[in-house]
PASEBA-1860 file (N, C-alpha, C; in nm, 3 decimals):
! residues 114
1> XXXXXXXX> -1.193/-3.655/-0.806/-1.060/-3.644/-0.862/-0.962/-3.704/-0.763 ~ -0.902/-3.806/-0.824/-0.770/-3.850/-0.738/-0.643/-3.794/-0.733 ~ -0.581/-3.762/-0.627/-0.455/-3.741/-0.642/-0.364/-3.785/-0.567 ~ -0.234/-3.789/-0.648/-0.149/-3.877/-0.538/-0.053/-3.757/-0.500 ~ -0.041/-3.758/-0.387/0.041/-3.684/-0.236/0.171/-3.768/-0.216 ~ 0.198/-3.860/-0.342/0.314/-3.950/-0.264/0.452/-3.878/-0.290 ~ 0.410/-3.770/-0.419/0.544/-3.773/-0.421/0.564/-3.616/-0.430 ~ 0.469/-3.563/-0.333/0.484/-3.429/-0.325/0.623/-3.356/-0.194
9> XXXXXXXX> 0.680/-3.265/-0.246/0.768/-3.177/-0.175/0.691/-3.082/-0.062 ~ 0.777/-3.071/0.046/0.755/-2.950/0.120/0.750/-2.826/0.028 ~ 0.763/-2.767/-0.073/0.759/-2.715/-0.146/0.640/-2.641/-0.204 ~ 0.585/-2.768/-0.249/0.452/-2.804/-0.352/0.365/-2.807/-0.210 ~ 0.379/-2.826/-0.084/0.293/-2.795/0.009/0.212/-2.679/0.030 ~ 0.388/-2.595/0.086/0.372/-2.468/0.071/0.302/-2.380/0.024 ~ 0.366/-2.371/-0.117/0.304/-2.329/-0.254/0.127/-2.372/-0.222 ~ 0.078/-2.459/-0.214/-0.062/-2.494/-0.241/-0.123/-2.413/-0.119
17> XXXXXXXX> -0.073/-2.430/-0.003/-0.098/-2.342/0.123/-0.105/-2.172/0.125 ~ -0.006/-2.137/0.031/0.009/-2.007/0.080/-0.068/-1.947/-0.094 ~ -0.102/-2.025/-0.210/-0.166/-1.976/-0.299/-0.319/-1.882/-0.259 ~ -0.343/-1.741/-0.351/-0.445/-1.730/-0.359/-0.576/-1.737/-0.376 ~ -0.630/-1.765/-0.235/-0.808/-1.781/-0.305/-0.846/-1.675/-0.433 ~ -0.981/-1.771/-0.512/-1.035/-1.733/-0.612/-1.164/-1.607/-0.573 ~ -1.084/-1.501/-0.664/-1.219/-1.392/-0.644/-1.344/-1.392/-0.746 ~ -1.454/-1.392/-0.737/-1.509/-1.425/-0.825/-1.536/-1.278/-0.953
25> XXXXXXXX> -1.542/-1.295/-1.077/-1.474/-1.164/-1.125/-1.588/-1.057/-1.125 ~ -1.679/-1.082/-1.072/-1.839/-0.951/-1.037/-1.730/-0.843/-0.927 ~ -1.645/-0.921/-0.848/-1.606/-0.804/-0.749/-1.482/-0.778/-0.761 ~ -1.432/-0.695/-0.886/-1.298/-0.679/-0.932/-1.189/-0.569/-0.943 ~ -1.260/-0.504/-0.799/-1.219/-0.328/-0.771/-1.188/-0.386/-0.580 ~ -1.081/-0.357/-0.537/-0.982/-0.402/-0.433/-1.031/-0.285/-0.342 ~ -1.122/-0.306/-0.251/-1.154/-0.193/-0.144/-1.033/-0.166/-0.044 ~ -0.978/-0.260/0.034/-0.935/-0.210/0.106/-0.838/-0.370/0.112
33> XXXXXXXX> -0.647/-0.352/0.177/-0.575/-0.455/0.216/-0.490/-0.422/0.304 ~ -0.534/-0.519/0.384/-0.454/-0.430/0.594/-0.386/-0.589/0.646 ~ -0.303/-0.530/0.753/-0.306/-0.651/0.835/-0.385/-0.627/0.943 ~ -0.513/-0.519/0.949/-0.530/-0.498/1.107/-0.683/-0.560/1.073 ~ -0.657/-0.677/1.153/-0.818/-0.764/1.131/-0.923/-0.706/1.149 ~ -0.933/-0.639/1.301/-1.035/-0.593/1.361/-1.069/-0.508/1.272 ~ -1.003/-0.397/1.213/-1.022/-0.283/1.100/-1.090/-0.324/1.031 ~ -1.056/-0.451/0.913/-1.163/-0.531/0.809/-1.266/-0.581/0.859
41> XXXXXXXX> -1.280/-0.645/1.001/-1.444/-0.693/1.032/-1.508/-0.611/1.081 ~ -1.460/-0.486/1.081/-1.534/-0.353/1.098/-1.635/-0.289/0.981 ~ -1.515/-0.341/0.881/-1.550/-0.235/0.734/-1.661/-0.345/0.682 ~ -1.642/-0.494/0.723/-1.725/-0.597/0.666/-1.883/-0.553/0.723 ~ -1.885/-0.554/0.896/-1.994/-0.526/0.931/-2.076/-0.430/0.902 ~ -1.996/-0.339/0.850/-2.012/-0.192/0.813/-2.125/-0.220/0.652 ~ -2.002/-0.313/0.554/-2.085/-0.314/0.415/-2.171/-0.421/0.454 ~ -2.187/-0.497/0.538/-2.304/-0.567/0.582/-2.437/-0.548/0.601
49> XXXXXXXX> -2.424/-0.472/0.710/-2.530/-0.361/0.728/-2.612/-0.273/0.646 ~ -2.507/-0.202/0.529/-2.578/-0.162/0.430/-2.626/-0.230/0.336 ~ -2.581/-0.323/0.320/-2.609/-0.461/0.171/-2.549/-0.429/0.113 ~ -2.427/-0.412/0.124/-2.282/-0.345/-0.014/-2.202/-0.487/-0.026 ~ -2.249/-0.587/-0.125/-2.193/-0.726/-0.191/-2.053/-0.700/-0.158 ~ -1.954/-0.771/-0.063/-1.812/-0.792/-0.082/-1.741/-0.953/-0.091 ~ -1.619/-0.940/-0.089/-1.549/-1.079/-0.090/-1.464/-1.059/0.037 ~ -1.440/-1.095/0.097/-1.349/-1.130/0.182/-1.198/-1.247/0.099
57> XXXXXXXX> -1.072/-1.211/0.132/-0.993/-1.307/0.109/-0.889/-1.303/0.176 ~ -0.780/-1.377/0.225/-0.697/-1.356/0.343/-0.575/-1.433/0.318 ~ -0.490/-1.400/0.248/-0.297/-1.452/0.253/-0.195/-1.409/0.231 ~ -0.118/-1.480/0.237/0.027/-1.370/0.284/0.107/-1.487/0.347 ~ 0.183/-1.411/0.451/0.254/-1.505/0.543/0.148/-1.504/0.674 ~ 0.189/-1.627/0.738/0.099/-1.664/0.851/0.073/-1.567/0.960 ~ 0.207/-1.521/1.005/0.195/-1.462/1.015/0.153/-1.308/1.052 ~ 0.220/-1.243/0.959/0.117/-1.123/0.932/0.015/-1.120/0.765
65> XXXXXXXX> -0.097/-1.215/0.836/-0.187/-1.230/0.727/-0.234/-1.079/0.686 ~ -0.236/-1.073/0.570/-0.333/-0.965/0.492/-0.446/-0.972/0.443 ~ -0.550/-0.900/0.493/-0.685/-0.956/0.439/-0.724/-0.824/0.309 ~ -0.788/-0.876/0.237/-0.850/-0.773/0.169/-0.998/-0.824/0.106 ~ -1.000/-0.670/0.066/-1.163/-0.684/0.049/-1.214/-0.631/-0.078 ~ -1.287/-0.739/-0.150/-1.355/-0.653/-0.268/-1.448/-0.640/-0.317 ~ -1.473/-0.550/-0.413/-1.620/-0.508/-0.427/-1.636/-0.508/-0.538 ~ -1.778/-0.486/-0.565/-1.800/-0.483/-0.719/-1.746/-0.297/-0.762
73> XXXXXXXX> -1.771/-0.291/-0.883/-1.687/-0.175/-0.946/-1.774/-0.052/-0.927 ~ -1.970/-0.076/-0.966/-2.041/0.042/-0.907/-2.055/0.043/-0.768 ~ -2.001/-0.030/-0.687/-2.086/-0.015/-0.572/-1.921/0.064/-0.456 ~ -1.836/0.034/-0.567/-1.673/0.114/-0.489/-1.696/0.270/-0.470 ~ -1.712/0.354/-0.465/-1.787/0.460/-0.442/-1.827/0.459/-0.285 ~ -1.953/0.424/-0.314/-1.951/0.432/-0.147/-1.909/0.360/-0.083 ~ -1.878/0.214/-0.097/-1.788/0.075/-0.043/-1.671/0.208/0.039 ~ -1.564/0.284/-0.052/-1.489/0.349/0.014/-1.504/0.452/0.089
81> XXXXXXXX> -1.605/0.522/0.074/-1.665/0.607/0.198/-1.683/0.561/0.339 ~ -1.774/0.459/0.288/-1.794/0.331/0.407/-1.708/0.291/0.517 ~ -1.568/0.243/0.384/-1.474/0.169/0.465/-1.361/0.290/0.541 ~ -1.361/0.424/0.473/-1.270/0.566/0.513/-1.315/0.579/0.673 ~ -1.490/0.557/0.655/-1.510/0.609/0.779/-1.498/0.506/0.910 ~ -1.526/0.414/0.887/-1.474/0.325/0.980/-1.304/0.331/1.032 ~ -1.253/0.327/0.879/-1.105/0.320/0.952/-1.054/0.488/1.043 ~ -1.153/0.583/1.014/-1.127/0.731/1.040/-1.188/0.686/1.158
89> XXXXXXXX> -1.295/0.638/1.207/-1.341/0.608/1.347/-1.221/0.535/1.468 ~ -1.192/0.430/1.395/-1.117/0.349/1.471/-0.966/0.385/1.511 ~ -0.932/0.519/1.428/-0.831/0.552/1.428/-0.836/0.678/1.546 ~ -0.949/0.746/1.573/-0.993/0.849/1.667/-1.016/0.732/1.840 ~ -1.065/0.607/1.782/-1.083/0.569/1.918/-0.921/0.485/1.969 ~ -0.832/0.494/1.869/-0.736/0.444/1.951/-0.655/0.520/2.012 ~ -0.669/0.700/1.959/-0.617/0.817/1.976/-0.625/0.799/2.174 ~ -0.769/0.760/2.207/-0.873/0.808/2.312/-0.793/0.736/2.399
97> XXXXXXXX> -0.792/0.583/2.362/-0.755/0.453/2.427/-0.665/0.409/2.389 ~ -0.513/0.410/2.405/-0.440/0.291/2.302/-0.431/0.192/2.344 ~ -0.495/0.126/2.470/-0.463/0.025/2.557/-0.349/0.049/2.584 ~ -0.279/0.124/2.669/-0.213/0.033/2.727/-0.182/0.000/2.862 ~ -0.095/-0.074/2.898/-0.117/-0.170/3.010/-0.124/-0.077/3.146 ~ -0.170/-0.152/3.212/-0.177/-0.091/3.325/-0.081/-0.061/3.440 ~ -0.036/0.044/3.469/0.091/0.078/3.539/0.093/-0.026/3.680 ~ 0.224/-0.084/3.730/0.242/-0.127/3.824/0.250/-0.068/3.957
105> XXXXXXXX> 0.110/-0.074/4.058/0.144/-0.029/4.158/0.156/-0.154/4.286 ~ 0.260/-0.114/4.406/0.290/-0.164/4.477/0.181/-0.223/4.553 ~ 0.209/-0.344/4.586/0.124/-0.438/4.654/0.111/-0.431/4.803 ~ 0.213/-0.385/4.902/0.251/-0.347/4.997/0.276/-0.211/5.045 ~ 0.260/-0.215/5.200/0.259/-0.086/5.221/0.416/0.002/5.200 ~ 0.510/-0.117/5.216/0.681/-0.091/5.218/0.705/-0.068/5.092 ~ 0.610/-0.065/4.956/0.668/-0.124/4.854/0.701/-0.222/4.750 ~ 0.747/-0.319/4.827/0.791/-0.436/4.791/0.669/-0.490/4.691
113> XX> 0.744/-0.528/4.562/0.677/-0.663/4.494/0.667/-0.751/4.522 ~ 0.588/-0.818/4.465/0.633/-0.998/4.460/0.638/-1.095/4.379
END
């Protein structure tokens, strides 16, 4: 298929850029939609592991992309158990750890930074 780009707008860019990927319609029950990545390749590895069929799809603004995830309609059931407990995990280990940074201590015996 040819197309001509000659006389396309920043617009019609956009638009084609920020449109939604195609879900295919077997997985038509919406498990879960976050911006917290690590959270979804958690819940992915998670229905991975078990063999629980999902889609992955990912847009929004650049951003703060939103990913979501879907499943087929019998298999949402436990898909959300699945994905509860992961996010209930990850939410206990940031309780533990929130990262954060590490306090500044002096480099010298006087004090002084540098």
């Amino acid at each position: 298929m040819l197309v001509s780009v000659r006389h396309w707008t920043v617009r019609t860019v956009v638009a084609l850029a920020l449109a939604a990927p195609a879900v295919p319609a077997d997985f038509d029950v919406l498990l879960t939609r976050t911006t917290d990545h690590g959270g979804a390749r958690a819940v992915e590895n998670e229905l991975a592991c078990q063999k629980v069929p999902y889609v992955r799809t990912e847009g929004g603004d650049p951003v703060e992309r939103v990913v979501q995830l879907h499943v087929r309609s019998a298999d949402h059931a436990y898909a959300a158990q699945l994905a509860a407990m992961v996010f209930a995990r990850r939410k206990r280990l940031n309780q533990i750890d929130p990262r954060r940074p590490a306090p500044r201590t002096p480099m010298w015996p006087d004090g002084e930074q540098f």
